[in-house]
C-alpha positions, 0 to 999 in steps of 0.5 A, a space after each residue: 666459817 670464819 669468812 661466814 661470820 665475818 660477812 654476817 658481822 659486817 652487813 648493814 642489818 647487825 651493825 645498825 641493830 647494834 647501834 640501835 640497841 648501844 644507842 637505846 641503852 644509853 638512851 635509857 639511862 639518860 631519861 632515868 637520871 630525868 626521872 630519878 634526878 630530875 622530874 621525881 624530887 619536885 613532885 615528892 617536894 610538893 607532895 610533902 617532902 616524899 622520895 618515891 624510891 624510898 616509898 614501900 609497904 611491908 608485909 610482914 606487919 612490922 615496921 622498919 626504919 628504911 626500905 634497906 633496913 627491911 630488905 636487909 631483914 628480909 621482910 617481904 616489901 612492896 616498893 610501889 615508889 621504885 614502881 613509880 618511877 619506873 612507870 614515869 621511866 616507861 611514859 616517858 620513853 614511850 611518848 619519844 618512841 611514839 613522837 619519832 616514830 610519828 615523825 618517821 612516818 608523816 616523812 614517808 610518802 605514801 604509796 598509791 596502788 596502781 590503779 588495774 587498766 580498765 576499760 569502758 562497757 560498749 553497753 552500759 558504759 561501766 568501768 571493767 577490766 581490760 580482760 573481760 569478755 562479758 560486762 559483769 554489770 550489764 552482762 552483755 558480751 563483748 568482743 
């Protein structure tokens, strides 16, 4: 049984899946520290000094000083501005995913179904397959 899990271990299939996931969880923290770090504070600057993660809506009707100071109240929150930059995260993983894989797939050459052996109607000169016994556009029997 050992053996068993060791040979699934090792094939090609599960080390490339674990380097893929190990390779999109780092992946994922990179572009959030984009976002959080990078493309989010200009955008809060120009729209009046905002931080998005700290932007929230209450429901409870009352009002708090921070989004921690609701939380730790236990308010029921809406935090729209975490919402909003993990929105941006998504976008912009999503337009890497969808540019690689455009990438990947104008590399592949597509493949080109062979055409089925025909040959010609004796009658009425039209394409048919090579197994037909009568000409299914003139229908006329051929030998």
């Amino acid at each position: 049984m050992l053996k068993e899990f060791k040979a699934f271990i090792l094939r090609g299939n599960v080390l490339d899946l674990a380097v893929a996931v190990i390779m999109g969880v780092a992946f994922g923290a990179v572009i959030a520290s984009l976002v959080n770090d990078v493309i989010m504070p200009p955008i809060g600057m120009v729209l009046g000094k905002v931080d998005f993660k700290t932007l929230y809506w209450t429901l409870d009707g009352k009002t708090y000083e921070t989004l921690d100071a609701a939380r730790k109240a236990s308010a029921p929150v809406i935090a729209y501005g975490a919402f909003l930059n993990t929105l941006v995260n998504f976008l912009i993983v999503a337009s890497v995913i969808f540019l690689v894989v455009k990438a990947a797939n104008s590399r592949k050459t597509p493949v080109v179904a062979a055409a089925a052996p025909t040959k010609d109607c004796p009658y009425c000169a039209m394409a048919i397959p090579l197994a037909a016994r009568k000409c299914p556009q003139c229908t006329s029997a051929l030998s």
